[in-house]
C-alpha positions as CSV (number, residue, x, y, z in Angstrom):
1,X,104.5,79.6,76.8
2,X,102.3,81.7,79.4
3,X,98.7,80.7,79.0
4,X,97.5,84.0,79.7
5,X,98.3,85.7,76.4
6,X,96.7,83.1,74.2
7,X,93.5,83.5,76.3
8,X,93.2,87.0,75.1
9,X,93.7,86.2,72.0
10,X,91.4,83.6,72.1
11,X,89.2,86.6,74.0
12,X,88.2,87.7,69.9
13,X,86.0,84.6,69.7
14,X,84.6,85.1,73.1
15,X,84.8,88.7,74.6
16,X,83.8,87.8,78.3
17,X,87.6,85.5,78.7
18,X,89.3,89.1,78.6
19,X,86.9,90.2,81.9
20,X,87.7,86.9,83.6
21,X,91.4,87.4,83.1
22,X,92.1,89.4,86.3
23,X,93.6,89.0,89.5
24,X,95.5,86.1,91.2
25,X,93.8,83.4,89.1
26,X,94.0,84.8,86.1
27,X,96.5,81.8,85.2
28,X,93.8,79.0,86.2
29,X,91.0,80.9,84.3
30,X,93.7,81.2,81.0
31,X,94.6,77.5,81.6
32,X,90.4,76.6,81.4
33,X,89.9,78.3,78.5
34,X,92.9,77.3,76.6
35,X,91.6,73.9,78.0
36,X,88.7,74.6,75.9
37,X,90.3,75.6,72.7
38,X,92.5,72.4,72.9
39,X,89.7,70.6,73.3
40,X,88.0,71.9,70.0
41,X,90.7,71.4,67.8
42,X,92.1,68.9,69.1
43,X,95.5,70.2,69.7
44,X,97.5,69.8,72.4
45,X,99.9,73.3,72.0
46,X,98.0,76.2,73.5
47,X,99.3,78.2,70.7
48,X,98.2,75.4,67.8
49,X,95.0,75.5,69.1
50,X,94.8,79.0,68.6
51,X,96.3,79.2,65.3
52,X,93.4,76.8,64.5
53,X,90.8,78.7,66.0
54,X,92.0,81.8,63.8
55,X,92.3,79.9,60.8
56,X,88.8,77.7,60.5
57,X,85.4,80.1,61.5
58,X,84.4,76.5,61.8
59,X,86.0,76.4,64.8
60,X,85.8,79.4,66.3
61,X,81.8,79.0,66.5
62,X,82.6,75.9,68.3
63,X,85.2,77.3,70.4
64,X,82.4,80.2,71.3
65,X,79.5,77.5,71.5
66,X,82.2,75.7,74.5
67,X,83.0,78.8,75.6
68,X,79.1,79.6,76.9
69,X,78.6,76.1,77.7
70,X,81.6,76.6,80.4
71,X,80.3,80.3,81.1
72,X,79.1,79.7,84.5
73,X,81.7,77.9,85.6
74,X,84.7,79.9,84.2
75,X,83.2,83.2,85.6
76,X,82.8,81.3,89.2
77,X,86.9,80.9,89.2
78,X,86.8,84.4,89.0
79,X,84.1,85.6,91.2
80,X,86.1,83.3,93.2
81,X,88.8,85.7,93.4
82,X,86.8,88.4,93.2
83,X,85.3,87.8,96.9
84,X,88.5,86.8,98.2
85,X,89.9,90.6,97.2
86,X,87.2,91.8,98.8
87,X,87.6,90.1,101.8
88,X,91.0,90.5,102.3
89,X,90.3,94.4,102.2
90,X,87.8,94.1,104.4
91,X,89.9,92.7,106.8
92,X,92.4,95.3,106.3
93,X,89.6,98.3,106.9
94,X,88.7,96.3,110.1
95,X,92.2,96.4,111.1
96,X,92.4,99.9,111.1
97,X,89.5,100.3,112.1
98,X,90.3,98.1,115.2
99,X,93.5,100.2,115.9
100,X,91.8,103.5,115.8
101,X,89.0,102.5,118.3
102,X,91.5,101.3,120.6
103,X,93.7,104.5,120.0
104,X,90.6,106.7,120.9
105,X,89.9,104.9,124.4
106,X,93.4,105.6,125.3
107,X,93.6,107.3,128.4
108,X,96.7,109.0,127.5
109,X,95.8,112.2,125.2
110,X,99.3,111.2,123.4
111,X,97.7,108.3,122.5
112,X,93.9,109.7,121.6
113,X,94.7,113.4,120.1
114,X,97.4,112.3,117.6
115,X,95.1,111.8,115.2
116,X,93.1,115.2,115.5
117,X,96.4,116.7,115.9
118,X,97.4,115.5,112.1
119,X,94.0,116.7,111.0
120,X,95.1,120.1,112.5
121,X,98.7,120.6,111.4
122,X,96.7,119.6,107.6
123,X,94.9,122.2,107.6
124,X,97.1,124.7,108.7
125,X,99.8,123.0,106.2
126,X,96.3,124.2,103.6
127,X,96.7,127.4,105.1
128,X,100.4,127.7,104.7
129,X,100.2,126.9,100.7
130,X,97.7,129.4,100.4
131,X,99.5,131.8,102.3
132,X,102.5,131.3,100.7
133,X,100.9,132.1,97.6
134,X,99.2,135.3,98.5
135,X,102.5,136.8,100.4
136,X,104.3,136.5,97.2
137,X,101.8,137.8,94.6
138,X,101.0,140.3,97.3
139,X,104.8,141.1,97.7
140,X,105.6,142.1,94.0
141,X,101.8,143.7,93.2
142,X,102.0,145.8,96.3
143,X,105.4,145.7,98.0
144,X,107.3,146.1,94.8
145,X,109.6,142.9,95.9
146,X,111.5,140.9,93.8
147,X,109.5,139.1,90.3
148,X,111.6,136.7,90.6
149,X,110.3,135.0,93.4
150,X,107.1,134.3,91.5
151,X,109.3,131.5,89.9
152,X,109.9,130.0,93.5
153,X,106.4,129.5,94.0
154,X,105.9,125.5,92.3
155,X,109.1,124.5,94.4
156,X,107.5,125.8,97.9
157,X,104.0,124.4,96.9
158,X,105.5,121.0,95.9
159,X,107.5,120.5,99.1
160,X,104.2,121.3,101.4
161,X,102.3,119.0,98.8
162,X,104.9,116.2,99.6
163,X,104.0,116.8,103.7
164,X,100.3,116.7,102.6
165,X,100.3,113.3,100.7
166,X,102.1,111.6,103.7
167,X,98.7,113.4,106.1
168,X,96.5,112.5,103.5
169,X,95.5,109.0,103.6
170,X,95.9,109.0,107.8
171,X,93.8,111.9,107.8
172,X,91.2,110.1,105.3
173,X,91.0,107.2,107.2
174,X,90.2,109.1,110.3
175,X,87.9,111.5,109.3
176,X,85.7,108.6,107.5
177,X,85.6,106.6,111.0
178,X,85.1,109.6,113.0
179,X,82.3,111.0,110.6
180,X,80.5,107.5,111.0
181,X,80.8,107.3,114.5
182,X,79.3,110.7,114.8
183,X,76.5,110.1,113.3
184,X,75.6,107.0,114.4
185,X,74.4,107.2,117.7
186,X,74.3,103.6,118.2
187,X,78.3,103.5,117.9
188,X,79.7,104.1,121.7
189,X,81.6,107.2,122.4
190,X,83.0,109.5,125.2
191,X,83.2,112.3,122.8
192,X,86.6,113.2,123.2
193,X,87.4,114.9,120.1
């Protein structure tokens, strides 16, 4: 039986197991404190234990009182894999951050614009939504054109949406380096873009 749902079970006695139950060792923190609750009853099935635990309050004190003796060491496992998240993302920011620093020394301008052009064809993509909107509305107030094509309107707007969240997160990324480099004068540049 998975260890993980009778540590959240077990989480009633002893509310801070349930914040120690995430990420990629949430198995080894489930198997320490199901570890525990076997220990305190004496049973060896993870789910006995717990059926135990639920049964005597006698027990459940204890299982709390091992619980908080094993606090520290339980909450390391998972501060353990806390910093290795963080770490790992870090290296991945680097990464792109790496990439875009070399793709802004280029010396070809395919190389070092494409990322200001993507910014560019974003905001004129902005421009085109709102555009799109205005002709219409404008159309049947003023033109007297067609009602109808008021109910076209979500389908246009969704497809350039679409287009935008591909820009988006390229866009993001750039614009966040680009900004910090800016205003850091420390940060080398040849301000080309």
């Amino acid at each position: 039986m998975p260890l993980i749902p009778i540590a959240m079970a077990l989480a009633q006695f002893a509310p801070m197991i349930a914040g120690w139950l995430g990420g990629s060792k949430a198995e080894d923190v489930a198997g320490k404190v199901v570890g525990i609750a076997q220990a305190v009853t004496g049973q060896s099935a993870p789910d006995a234990a717990l059926a135990a635990i639920q049964a005597d309050p006698t027990l459940s004190m204890q299982f709390q009182k091992a619980v908080l003796d094993q606090q520290e060491h339980i909450a390391q496992i998972a501060a353990d894999v806390t910093k290795a998240e963080l770490a790992a993302d870090t290296a991945d920011t680097q990464a792109v951050n790496t990439t875009m620093q070399v793709e802004a020394r280029a010396d070809h301008w395919p190389t070092y614009a494409w990322r200001p052009f993507v910014g560019f064809c974003f905001g004129l993509l902005g421009l085109a939504a709102g555009g799109t909107v205005a002709g219409a509305y404008l159309g049947v107030m003023f033109l007297h054109a067609d009602a109808a094509i008021l109910a076209q309107i979500p389908g246009m707007l969704g497809a350039e949406a679409a287009v935008m969240a591909t820009m988006a997160p390229v866009l993001g990324i750039a614009s966040y380096f680009r900004g910090k480099m800016q205003s850091d004068p420390r940060v080398p540049s040849d301000n080309r873009g």
